[in-house]
N, C-alpha and C positions, 0 to 999 in steps of 0.2 A: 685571488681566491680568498686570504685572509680576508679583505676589506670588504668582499660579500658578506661572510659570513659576521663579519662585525656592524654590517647596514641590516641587516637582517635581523640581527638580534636585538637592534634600538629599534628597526620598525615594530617588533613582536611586542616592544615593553611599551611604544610610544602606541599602540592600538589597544595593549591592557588597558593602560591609564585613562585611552576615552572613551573605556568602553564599562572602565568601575564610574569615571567622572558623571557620565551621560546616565548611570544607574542610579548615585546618589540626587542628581537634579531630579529624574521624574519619580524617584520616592518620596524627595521634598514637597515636591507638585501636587502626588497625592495628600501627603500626610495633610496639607494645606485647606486644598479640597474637600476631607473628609472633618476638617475641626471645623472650615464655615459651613458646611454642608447640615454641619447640628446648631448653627446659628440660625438666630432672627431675630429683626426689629417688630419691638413692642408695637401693636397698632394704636392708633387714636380710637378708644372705646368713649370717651365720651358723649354724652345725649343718646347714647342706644341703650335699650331695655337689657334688662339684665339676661334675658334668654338669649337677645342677639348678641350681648358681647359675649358670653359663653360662647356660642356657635362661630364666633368670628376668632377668636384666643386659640378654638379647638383645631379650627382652621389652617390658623399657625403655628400648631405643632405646641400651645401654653396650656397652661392650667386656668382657670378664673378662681379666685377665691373671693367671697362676700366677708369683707372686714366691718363693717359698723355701716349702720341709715341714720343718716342726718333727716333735719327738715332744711326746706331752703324756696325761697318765696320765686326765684329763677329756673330752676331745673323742672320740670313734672315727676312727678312721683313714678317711681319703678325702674328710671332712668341712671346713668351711671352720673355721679356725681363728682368723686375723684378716683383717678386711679396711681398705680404705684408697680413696677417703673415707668416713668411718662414715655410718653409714645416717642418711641424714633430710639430706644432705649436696643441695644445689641444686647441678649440672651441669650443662653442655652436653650434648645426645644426641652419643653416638657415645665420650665420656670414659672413657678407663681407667679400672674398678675394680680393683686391685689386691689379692689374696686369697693368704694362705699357708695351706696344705694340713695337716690333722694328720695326722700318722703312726701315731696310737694311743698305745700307752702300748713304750716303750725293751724293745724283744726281742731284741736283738743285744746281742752282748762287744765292747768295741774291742778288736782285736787290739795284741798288744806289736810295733812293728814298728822295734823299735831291732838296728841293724847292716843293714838293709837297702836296698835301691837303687832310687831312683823310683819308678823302673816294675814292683819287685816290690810295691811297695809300692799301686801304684794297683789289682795283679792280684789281690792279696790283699785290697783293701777290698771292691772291687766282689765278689767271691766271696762277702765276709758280708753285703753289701747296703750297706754303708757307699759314702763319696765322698769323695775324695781334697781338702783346702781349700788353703788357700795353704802353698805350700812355700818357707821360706826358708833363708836360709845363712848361717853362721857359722866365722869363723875356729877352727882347734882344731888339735891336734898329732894323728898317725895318719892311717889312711888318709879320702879322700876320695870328698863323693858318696856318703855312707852318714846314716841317718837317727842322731841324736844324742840327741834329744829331741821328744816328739810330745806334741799338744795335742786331744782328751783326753788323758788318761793310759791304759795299759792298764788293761781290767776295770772301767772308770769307769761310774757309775750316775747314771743322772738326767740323761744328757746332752740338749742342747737340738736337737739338728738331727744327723743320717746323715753329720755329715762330719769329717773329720780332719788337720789341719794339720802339718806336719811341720818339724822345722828339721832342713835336710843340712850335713855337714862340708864344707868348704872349709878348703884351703891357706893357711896363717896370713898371708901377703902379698897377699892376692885381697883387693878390695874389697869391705865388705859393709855400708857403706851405703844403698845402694842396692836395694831389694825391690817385690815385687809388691803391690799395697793391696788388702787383705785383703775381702770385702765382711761390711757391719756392716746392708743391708737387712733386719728382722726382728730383731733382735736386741733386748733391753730397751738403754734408755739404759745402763745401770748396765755392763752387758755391754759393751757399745761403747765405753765410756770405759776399762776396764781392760784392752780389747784395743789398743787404740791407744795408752796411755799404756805398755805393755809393749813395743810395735811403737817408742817412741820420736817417734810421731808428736804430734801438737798439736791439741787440738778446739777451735776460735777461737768458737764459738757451733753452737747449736742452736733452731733455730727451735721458740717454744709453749713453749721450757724456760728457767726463771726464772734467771739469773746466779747462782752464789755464789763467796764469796772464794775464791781458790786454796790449794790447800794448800801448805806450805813446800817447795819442791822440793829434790827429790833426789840428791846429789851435785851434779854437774855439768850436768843434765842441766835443760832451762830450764823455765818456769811454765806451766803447763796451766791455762787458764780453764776451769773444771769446770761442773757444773748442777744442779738439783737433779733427784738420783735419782729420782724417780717414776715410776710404771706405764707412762710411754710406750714405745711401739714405733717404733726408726728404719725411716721409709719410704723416705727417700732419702739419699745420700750426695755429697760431691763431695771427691776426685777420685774416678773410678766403680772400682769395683770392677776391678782388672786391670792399672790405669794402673802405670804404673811410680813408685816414689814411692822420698824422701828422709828418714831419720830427721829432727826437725825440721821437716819438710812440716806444713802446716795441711789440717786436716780440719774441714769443714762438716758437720750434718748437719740431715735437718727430721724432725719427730719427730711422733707423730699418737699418742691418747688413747683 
């Protein structure tokens, strides 16, 4: 009678435990189910117009955002040119895809806009289709608040994006350290490093891009931790585009393949 009652009571505790064990397995099962159940792989949007990759992003539960329109003498215009995360990328639904636009292949002139004033300057690009990029200043002798030097150049070929950067004259006592941070989103690494090491500024690291030795700096001016050039495209930047920035200021950036 004891030995019943003692098989009895290891049967009641040995049926508890697989009956908590058999609870935590199919709660793990859902929990499981329900974290990839808000997943998805990023689609291959490229070569589709920017309305279908919308419709196809929306599809799978993402976002599309339009980061920057390049030109490019291979994609057709309207078409996705790059996107950011590449395809086959695992996300959360609801994740920003990030996709630049092609513009086709470079069918405008950049105009020469040296000796001219801002705002003639913003009336004139947008006339040829172009867009006005960061505008800075530089001390000089003469008059002020007139374009000095512009980036492209006029008549320039090949250029990579509709838009046109300006340096304006300034009063040789005005302070001109101090500028707008240019944006380098879409841009090859290669590109970004030559913009910013011109700007005066410092790229401290690049995320996905291998270190290499610095080159021997120039004049005065101090050591740029460089990377290796390769095919990357910067998708993000820090400080963001606009900020107000320092010659010397350090420049982050993450960079995507």
């Amino acid at each position: 009678m004891k030995w019943r009652a003692i098989r009895r009571f290891f049967n009641l505790v040995l049926g508890g435990l697989a009956m908590i064990t058999v609870a935590m397995i199919s709660a793990f099962l859902a929990m499981r189910l329900a974290i990839h159940g808000r997943e998805v792989k990023v689609p291959d949007l490229s070569h589709m117009t920017i309305s279908e990759a919308s419709r196809k992003a929306s599809s799978m539960g993402l976002r599309l955002q339009l980061e920057n329109k390049f030109y490019s003498p291979n994609t057709p215009a309207g078409q996705v040119l790059a996107q950011f995360p590449a395809s086959g990328t695992v996300v959360r639904r609801q994740w920003p895809v990030r996709v630049t636009e092609s513009l086709g292949s470079q069918q405008v002139s950049v105009p020469d806009l040296s000796g001219q004033g801002e705002r003639s300057v913003a009336i004139n690009l947008k006339r040829v289709g172009l867009e006005l990029g960061t505008v800075g200043q530089i001390a000089v002798p003469g008059p002020e608040n007139i374009v000095v030097a512009q980036t492209p150049p006029p008549n320039a070929q090949g250029i990579d994006r509709p838009r046109v950067s300006v340096l304006m004259s300034q009063s040789s006592d005005a302070e001109t350290d101090s500028f707008v941070m240019p944006s380098l989103v879409g841009l090859t690494v290669s590109t970004a490093f030559a913009r910013t090491g011109a700007a005066g500024l410092r790229i401290v690291s690049a995320e996905d891009v291998t270190p290499t030795a610095a080159p021997a700096p120039v004049s005065n001016q101090p050591p740029v931790v460089v990377a290796a050039l390769g095919p990357g495209i910067v998708s993000a930047q820090s400080p963001l585009a606009g900020h107000r920035v320092t010659k010397g200021d350090l420049v982050r950036l993450s960079v995507m393949h």
